[in-house]
PDB file with one MODEL, atoms N, CA, C and O in Angstrom:
MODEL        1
ATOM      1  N   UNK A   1     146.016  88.732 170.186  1.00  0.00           N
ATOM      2  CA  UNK A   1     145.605  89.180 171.497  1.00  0.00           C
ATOM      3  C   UNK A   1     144.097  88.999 171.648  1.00  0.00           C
ATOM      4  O   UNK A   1     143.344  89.309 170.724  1.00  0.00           O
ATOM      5  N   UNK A   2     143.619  88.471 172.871  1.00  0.00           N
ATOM      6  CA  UNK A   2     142.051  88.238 173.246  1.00  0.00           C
ATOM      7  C   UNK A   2     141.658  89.247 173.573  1.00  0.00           C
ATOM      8  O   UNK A   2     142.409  89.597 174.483  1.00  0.00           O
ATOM      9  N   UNK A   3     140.825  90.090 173.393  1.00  0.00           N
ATOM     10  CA  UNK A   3     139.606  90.961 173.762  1.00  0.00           C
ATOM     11  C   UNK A   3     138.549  90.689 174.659  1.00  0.00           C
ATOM     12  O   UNK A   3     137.514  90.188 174.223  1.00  0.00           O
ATOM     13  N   UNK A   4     138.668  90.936 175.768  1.00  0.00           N
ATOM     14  CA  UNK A   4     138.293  90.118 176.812  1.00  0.00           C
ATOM     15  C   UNK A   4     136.710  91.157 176.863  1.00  0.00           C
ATOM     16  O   UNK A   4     136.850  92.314 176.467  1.00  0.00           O
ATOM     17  N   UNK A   5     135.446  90.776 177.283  1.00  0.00           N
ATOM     18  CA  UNK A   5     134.199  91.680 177.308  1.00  0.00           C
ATOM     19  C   UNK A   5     134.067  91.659 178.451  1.00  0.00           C
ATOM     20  O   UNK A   5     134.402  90.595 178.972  1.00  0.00           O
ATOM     21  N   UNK A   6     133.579  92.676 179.320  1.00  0.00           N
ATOM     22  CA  UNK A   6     132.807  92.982 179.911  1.00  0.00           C
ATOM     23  C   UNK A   6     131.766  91.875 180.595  1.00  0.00           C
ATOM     24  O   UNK A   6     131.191  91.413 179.609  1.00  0.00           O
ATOM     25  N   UNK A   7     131.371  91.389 181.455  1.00  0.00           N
ATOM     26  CA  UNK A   7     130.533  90.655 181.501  1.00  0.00           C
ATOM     27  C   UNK A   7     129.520  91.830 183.071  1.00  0.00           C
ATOM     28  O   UNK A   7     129.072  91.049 183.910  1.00  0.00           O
ATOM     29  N   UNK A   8     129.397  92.423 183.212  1.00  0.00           N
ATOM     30  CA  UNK A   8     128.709  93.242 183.850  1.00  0.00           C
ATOM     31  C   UNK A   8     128.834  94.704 183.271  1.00  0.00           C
ATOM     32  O   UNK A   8     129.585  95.130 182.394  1.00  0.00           O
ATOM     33  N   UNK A   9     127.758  95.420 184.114  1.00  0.00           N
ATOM     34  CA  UNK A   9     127.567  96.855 183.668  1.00  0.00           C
ATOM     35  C   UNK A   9     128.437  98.018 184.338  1.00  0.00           C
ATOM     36  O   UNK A   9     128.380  97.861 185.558  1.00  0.00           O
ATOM     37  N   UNK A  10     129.177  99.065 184.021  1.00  0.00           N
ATOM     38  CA  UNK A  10     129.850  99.650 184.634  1.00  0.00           C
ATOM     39  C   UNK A  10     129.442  99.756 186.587  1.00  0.00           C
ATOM     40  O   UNK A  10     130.028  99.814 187.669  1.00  0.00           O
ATOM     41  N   UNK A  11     128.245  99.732 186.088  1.00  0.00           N
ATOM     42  CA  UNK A  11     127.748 100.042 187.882  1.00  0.00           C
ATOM     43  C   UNK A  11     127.705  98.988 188.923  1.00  0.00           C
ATOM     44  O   UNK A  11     127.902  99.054 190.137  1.00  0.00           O
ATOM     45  N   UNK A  12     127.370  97.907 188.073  1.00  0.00           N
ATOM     46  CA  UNK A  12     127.770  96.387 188.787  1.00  0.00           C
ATOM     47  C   UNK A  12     129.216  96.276 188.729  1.00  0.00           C
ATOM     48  O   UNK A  12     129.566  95.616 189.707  1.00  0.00           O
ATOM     49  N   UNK A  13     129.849  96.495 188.286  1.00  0.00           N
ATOM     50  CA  UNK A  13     131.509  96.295 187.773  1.00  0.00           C
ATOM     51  C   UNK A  13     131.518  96.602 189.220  1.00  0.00           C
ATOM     52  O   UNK A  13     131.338  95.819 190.152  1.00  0.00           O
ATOM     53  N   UNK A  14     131.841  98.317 189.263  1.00  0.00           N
ATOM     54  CA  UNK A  14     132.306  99.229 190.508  1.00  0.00           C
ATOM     55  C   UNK A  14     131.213  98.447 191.912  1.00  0.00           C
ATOM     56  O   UNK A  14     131.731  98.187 192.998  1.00  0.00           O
ATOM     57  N   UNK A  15     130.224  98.261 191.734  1.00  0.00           N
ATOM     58  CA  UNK A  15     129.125  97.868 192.951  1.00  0.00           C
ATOM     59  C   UNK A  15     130.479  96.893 193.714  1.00  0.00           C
ATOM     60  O   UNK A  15     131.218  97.150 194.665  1.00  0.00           O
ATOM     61  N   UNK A  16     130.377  95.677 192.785  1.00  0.00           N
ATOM     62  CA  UNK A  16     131.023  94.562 193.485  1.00  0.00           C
ATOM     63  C   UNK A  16     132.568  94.599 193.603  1.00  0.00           C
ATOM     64  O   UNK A  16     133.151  94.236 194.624  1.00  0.00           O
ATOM     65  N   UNK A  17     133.113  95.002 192.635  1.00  0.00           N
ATOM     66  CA  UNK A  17     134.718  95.480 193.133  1.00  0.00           C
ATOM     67  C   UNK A  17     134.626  95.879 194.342  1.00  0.00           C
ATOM     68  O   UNK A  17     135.001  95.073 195.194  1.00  0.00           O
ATOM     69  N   UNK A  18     134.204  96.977 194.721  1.00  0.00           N
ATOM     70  CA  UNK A  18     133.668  97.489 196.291  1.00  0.00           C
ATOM     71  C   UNK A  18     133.641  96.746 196.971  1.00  0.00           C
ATOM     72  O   UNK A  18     134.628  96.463 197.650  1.00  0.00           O
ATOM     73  N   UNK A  19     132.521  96.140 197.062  1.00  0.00           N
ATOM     74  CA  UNK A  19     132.447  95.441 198.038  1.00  0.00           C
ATOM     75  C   UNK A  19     133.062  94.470 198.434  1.00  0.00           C
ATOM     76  O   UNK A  19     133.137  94.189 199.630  1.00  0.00           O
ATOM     77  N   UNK A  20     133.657  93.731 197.419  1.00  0.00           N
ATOM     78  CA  UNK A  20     134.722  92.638 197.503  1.00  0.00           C
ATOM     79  C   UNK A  20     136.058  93.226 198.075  1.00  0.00           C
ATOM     80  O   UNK A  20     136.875  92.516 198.663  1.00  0.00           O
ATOM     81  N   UNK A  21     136.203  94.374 197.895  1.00  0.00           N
ATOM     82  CA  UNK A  21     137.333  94.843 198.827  1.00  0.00           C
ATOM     83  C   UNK A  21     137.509  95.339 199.639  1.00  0.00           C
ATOM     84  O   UNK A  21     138.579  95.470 200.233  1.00  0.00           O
ATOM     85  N   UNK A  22     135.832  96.021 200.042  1.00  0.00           N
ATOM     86  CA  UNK A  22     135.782  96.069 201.489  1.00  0.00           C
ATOM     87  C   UNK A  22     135.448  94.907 202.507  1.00  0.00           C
ATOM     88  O   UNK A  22     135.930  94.981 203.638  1.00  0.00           O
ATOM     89  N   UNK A  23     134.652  93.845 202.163  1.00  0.00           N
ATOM     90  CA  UNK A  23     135.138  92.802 203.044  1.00  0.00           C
ATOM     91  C   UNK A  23     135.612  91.630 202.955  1.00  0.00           C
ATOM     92  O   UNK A  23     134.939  90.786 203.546  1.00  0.00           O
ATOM     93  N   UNK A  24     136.538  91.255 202.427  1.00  0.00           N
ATOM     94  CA  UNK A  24     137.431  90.157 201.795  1.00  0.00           C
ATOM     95  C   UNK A  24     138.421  90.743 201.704  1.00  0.00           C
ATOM     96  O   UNK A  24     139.075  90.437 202.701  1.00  0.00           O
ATOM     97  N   UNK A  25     139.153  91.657 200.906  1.00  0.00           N
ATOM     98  CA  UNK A  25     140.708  91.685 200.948  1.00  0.00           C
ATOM     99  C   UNK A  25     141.092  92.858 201.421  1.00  0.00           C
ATOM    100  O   UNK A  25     142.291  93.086 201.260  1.00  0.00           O
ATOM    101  N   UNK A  26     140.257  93.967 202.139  1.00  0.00           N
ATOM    102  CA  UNK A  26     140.872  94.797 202.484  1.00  0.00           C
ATOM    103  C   UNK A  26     141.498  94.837 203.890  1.00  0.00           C
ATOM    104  O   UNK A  26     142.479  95.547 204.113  1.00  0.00           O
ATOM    105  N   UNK A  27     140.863  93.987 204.940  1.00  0.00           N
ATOM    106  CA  UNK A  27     141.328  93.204 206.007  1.00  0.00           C
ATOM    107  C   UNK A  27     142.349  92.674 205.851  1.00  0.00           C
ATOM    108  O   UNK A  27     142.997  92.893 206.875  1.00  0.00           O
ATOM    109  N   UNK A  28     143.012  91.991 205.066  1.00  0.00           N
ATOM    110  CA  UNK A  28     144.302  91.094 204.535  1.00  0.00           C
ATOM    111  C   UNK A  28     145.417  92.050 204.415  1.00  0.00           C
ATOM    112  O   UNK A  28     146.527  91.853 204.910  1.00  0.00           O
ATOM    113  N   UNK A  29     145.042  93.219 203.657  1.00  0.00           N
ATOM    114  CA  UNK A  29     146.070  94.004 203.006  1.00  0.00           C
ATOM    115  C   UNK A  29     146.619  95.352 203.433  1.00  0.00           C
ATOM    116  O   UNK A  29     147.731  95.758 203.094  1.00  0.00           O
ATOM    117  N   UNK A  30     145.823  95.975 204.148  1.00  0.00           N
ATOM    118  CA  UNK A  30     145.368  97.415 204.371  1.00  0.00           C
ATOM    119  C   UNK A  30     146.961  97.467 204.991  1.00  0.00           C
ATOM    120  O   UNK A  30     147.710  98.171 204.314  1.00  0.00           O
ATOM    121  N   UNK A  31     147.621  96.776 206.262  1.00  0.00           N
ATOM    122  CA  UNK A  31     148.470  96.994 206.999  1.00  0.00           C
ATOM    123  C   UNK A  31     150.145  96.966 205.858  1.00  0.00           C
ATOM    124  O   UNK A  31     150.246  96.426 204.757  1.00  0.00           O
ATOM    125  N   UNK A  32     150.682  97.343 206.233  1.00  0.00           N
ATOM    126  CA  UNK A  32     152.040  97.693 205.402  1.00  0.00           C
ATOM    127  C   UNK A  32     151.765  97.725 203.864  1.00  0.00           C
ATOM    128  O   UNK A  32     152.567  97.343 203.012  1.00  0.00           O
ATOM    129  N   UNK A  33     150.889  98.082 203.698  1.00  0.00           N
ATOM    130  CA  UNK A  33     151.064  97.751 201.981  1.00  0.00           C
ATOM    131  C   UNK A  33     150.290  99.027 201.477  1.00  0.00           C
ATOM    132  O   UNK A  33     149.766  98.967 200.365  1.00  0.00           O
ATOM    133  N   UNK A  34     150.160 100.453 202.402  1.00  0.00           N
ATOM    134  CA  UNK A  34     149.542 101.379 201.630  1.00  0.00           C
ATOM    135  C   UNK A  34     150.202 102.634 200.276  1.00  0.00           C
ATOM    136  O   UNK A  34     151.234 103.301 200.343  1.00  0.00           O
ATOM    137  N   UNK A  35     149.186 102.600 199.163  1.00  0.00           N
ATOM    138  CA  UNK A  35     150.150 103.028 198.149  1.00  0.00           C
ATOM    139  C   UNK A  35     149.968 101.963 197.187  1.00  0.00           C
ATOM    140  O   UNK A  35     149.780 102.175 195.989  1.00  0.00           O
ATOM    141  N   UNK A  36     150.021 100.901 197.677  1.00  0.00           N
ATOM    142  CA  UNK A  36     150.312  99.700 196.657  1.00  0.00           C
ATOM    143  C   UNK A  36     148.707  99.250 195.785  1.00  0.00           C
ATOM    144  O   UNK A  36     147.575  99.534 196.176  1.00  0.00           O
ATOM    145  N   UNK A  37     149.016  98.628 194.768  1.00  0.00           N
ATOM    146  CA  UNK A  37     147.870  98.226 194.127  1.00  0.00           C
ATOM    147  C   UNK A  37     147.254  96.984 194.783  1.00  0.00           C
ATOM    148  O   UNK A  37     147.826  96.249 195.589  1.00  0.00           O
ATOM    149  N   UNK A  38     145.927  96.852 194.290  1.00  0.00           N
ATOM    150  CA  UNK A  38     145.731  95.676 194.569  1.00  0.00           C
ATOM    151  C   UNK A  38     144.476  95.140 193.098  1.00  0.00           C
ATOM    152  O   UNK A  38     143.589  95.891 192.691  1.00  0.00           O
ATOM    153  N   UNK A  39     144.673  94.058 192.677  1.00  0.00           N
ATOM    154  CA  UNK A  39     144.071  93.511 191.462  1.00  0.00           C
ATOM    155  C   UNK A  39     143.049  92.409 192.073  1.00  0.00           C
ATOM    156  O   UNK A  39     143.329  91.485 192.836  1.00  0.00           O
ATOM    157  N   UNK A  40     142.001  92.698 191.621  1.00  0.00           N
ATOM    158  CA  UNK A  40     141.111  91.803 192.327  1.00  0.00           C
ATOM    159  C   UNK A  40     140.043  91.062 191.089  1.00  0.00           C
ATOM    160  O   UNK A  40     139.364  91.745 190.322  1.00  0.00           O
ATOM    161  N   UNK A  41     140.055  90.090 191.087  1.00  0.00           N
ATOM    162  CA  UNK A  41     138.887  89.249 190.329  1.00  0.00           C
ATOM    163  C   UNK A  41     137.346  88.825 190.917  1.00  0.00           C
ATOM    164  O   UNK A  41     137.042  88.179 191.920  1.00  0.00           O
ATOM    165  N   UNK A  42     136.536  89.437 189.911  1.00  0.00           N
ATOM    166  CA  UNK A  42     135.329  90.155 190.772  1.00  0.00           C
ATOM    167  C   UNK A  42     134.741  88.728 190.683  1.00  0.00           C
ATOM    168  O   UNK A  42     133.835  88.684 191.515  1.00  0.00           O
ATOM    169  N   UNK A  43     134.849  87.573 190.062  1.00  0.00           N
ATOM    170  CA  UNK A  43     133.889  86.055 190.076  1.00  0.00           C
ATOM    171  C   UNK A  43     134.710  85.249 191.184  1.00  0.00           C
ATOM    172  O   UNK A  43     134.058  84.563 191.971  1.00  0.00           O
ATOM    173  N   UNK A  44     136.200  85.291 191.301  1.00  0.00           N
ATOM    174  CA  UNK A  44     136.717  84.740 192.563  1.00  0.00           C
ATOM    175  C   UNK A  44     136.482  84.950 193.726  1.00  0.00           C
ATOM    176  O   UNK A  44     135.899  84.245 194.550  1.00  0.00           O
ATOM    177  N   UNK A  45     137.027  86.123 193.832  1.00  0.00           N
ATOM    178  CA  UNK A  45     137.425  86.918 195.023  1.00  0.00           C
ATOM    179  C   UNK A  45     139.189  86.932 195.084  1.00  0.00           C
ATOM    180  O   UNK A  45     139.890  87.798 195.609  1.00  0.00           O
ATOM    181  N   UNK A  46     139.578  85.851 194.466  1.00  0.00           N
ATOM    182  CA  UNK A  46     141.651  86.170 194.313  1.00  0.00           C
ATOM    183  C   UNK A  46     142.093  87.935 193.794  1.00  0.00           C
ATOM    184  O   UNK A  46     141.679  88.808 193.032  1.00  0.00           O
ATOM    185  N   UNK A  47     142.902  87.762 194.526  1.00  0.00           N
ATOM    186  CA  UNK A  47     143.928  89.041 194.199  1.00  0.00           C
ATOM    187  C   UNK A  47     145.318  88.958 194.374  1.00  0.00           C
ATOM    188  O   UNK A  47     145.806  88.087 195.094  1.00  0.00           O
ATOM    189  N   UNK A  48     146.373  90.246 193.451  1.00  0.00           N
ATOM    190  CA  UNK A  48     147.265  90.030 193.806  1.00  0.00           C
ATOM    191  C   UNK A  48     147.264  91.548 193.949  1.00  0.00           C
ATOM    192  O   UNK A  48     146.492  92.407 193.523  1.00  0.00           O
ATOM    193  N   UNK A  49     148.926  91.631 195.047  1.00  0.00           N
ATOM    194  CA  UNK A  49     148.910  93.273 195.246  1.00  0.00           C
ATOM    195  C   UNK A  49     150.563  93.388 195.002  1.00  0.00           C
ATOM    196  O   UNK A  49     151.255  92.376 195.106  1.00  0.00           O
ATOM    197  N   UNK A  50     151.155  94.695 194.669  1.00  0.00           N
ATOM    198  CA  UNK A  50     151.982  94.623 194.069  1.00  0.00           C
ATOM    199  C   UNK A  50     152.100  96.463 193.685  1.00  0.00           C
ATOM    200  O   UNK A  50     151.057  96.970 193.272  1.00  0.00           O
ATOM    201  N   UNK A  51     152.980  97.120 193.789  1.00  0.00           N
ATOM    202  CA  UNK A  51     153.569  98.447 193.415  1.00  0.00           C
ATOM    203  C   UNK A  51     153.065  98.638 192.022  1.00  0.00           C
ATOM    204  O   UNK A  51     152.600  99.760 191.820  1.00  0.00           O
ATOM    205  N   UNK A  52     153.044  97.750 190.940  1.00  0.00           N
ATOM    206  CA  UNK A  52     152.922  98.103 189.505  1.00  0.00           C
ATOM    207  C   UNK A  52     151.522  97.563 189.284  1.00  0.00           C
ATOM    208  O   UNK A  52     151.364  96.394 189.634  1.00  0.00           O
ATOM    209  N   UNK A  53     150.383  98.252 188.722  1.00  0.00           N
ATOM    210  CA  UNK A  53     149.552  98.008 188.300  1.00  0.00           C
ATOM    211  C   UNK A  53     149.658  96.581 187.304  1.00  0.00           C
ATOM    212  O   UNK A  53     149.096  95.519 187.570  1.00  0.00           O
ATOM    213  N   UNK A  54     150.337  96.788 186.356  1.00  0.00           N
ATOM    214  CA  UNK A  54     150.612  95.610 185.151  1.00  0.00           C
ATOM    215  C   UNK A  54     151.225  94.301 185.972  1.00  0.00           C
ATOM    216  O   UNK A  54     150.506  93.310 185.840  1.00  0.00           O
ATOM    217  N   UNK A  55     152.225  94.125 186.667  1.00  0.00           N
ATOM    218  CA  UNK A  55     152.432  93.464 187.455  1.00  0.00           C
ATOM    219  C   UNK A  55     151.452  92.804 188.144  1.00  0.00           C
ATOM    220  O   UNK A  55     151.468  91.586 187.964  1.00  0.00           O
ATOM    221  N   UNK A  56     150.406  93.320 189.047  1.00  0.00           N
ATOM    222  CA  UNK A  56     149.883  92.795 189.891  1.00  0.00           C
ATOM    223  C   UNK A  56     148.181  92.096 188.900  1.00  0.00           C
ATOM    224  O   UNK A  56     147.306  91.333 189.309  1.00  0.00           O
ATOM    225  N   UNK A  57     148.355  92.850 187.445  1.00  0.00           N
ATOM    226  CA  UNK A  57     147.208  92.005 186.871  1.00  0.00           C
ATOM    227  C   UNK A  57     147.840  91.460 186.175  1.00  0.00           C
ATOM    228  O   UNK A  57     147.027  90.612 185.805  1.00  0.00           O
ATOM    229  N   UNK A  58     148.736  91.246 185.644  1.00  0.00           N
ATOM    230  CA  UNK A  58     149.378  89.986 184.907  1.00  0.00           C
ATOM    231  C   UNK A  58     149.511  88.625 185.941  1.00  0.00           C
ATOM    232  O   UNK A  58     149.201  87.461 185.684  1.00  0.00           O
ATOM    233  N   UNK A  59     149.972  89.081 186.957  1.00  0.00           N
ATOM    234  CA  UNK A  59     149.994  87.899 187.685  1.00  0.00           C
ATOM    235  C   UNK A  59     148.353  87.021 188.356  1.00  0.00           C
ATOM    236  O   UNK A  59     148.082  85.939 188.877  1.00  0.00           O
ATOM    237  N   UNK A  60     147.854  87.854 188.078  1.00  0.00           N
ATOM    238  CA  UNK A  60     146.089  87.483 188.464  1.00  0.00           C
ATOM    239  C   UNK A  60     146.001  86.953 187.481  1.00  0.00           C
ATOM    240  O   UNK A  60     145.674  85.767 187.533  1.00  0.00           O
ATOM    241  N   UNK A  61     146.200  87.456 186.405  1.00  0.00           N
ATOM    242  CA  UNK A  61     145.409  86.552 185.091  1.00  0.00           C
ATOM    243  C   UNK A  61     146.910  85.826 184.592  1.00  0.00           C
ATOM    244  O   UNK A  61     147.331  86.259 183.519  1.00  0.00           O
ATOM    245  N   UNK A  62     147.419  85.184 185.002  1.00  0.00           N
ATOM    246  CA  UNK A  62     148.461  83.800 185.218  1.00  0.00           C
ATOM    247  C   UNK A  62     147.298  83.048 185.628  1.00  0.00           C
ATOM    248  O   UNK A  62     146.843  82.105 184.982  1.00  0.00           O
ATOM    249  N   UNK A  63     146.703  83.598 187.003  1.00  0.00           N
ATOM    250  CA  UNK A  63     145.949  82.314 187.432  1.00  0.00           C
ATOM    251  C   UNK A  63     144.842  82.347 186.843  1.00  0.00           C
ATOM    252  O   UNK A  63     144.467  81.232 186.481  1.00  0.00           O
ATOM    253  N   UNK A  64     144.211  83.126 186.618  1.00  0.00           N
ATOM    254  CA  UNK A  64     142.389  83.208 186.171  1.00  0.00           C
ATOM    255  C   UNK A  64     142.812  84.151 184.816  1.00  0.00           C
ATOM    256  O   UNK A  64     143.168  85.317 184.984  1.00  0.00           O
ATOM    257  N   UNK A  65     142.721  83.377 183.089  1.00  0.00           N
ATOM    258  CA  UNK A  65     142.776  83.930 182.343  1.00  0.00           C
ATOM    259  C   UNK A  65     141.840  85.015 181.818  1.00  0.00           C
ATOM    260  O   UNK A  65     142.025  86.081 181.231  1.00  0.00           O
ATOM    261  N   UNK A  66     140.946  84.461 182.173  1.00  0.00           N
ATOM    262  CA  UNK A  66     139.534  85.402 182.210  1.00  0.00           C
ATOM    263  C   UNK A  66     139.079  86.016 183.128  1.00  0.00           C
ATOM    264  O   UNK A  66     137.899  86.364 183.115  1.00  0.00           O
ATOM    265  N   UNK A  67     140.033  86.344 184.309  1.00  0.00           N
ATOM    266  CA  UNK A  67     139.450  87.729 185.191  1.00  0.00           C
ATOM    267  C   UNK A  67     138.949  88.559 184.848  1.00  0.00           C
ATOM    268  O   UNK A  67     139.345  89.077 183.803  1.00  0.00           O
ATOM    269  N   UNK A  68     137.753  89.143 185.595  1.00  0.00           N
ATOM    270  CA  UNK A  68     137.183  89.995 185.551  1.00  0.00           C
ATOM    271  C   UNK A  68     138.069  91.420 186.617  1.00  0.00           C
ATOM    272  O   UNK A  68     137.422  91.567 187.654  1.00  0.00           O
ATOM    273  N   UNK A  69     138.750  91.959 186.586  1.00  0.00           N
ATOM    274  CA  UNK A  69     139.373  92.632 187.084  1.00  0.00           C
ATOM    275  C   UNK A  69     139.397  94.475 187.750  1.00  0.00           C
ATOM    276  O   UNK A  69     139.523  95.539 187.145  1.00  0.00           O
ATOM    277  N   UNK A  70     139.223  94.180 189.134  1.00  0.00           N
ATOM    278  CA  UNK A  70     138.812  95.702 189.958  1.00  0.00           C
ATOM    279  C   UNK A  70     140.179  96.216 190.723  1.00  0.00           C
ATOM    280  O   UNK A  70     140.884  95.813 191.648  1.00  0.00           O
ATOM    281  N   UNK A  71     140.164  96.906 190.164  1.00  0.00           N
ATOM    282  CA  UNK A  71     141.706  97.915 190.684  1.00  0.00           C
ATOM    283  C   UNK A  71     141.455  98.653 191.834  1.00  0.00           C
ATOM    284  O   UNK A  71     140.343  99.177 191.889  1.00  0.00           O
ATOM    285  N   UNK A  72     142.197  98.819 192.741  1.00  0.00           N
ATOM    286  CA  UNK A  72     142.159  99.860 193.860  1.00  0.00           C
ATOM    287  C   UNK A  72     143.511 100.180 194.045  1.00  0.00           C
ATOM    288  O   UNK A  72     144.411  99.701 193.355  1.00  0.00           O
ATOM    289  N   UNK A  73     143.659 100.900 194.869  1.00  0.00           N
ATOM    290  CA  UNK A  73     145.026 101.397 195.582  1.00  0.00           C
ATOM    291  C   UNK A  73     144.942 101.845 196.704  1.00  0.00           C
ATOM    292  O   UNK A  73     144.543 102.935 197.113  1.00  0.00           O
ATOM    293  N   UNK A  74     145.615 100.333 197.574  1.00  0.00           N
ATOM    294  CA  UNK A  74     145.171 100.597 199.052  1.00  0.00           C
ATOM    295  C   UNK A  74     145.460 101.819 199.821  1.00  0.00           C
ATOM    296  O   UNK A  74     146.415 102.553 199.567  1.00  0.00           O
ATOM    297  N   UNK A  75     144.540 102.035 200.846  1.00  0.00           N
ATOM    298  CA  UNK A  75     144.595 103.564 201.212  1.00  0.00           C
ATOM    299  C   UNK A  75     144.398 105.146 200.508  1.00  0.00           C
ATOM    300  O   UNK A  75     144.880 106.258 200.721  1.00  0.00           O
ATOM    301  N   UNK A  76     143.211 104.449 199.368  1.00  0.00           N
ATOM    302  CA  UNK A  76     143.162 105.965 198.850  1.00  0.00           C
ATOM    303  C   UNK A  76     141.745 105.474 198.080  1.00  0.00           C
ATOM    304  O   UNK A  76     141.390 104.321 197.834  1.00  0.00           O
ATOM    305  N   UNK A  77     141.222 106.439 197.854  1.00  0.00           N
ATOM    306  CA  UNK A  77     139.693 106.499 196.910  1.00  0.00           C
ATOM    307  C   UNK A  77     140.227 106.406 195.527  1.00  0.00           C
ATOM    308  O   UNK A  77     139.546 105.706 194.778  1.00  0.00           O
ATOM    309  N   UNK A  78     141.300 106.955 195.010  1.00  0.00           N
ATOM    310  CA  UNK A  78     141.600 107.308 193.117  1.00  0.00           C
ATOM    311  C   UNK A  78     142.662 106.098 193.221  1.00  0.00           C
ATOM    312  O   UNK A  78     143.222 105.809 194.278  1.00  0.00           O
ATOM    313  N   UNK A  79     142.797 105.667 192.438  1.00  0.00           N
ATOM    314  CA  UNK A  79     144.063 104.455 191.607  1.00  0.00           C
ATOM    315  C   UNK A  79     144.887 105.402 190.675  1.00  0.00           C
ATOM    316  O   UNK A  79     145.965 104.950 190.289  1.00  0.00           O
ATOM    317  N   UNK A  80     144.534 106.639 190.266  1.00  0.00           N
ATOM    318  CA  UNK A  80     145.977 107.473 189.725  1.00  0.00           C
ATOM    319  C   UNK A  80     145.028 109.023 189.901  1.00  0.00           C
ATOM    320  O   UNK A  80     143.856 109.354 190.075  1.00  0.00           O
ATOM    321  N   UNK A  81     146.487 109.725 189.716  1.00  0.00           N
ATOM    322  CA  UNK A  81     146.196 111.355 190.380  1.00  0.00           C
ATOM    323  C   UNK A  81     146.325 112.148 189.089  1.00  0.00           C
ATOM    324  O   UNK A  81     147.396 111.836 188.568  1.00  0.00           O
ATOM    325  N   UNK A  82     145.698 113.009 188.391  1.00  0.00           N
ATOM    326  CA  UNK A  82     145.605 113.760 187.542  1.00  0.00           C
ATOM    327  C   UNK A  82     145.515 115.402 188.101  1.00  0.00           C
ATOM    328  O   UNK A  82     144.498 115.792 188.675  1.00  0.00           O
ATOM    329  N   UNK A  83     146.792 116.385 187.846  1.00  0.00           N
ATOM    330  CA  UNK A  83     146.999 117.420 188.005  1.00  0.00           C
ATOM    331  C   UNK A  83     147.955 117.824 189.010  1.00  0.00           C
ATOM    332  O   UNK A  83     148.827 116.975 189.197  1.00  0.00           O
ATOM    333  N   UNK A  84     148.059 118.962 189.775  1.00  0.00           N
ATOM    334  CA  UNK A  84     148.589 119.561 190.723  1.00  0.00           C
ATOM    335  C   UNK A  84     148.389 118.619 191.958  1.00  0.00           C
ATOM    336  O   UNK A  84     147.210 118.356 192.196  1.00  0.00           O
ATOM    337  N   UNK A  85     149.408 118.015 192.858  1.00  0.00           N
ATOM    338  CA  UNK A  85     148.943 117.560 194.340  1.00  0.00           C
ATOM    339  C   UNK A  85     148.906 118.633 195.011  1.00  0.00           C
ATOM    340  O   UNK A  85     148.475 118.345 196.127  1.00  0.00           O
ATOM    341  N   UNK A  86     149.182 119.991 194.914  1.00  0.00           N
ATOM    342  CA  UNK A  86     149.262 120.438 196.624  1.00  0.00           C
ATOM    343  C   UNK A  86     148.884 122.108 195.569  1.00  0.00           C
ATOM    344  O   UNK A  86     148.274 122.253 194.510  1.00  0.00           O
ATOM    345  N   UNK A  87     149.638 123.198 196.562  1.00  0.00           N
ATOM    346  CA  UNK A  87     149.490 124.303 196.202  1.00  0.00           C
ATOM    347  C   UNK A  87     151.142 124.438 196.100  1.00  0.00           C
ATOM    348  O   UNK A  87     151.969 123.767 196.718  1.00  0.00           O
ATOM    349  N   UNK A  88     151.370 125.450 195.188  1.00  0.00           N
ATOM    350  CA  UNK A  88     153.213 125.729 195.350  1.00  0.00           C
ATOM    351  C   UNK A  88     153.623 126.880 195.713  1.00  0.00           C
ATOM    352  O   UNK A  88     152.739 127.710 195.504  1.00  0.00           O
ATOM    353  N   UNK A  89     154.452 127.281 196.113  1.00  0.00           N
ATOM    354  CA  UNK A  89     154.820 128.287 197.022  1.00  0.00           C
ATOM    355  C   UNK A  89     155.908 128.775 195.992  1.00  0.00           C
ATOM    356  O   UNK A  89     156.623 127.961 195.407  1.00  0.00           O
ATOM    357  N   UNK A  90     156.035 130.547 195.731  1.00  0.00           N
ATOM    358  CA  UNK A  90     156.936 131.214 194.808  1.00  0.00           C
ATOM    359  C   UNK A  90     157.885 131.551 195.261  1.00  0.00           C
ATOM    360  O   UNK A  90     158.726 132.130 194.572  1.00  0.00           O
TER     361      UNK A  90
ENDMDL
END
């Protein structure tokens, strides 16, 4: 298995993921596809989007073995939820 590095700094990572998905693919995708992932290659600009995280970057790096790769999940700020969603009622 390849060990792929880093080629930017966490803050450049997140800078340009951002921005690459706010104006390049979030226009494309935003409509019927919220919930869903989207895998984005931060030196292209290609993405694929797709329900399964692994799915939608396996198929990115089919095409670009060496993606550099920014996760989102359209329609939401977090890509996974840790804890309680709501309040519960006794």
């Amino acid at each position: 298995m390849v060990v792929r590095q880093p080629r930017y700094s966490k803050e450049e990572f997140a800078r340009r993921g951002d921005e690459i998905y706010e104006t390049q693919v979030r226009p494309q995708v935003e409509a019927g596809n919220h919930g869903k992932i989207v895998a984005i290659d931060l030196e292209t600009g290609d993405f694929e989007v797709d329900s399964s995280e692994i799915t939608a970057c396996d198929r990115l790096e089919a095409r670009h073995p060496n993606a550099q790769i920014w996760i989102v999940r359209i329609g939401s700020r977090y890509v996974r939820r840790f804890g309680e969603r709501g309040k519960r009622t006794a």
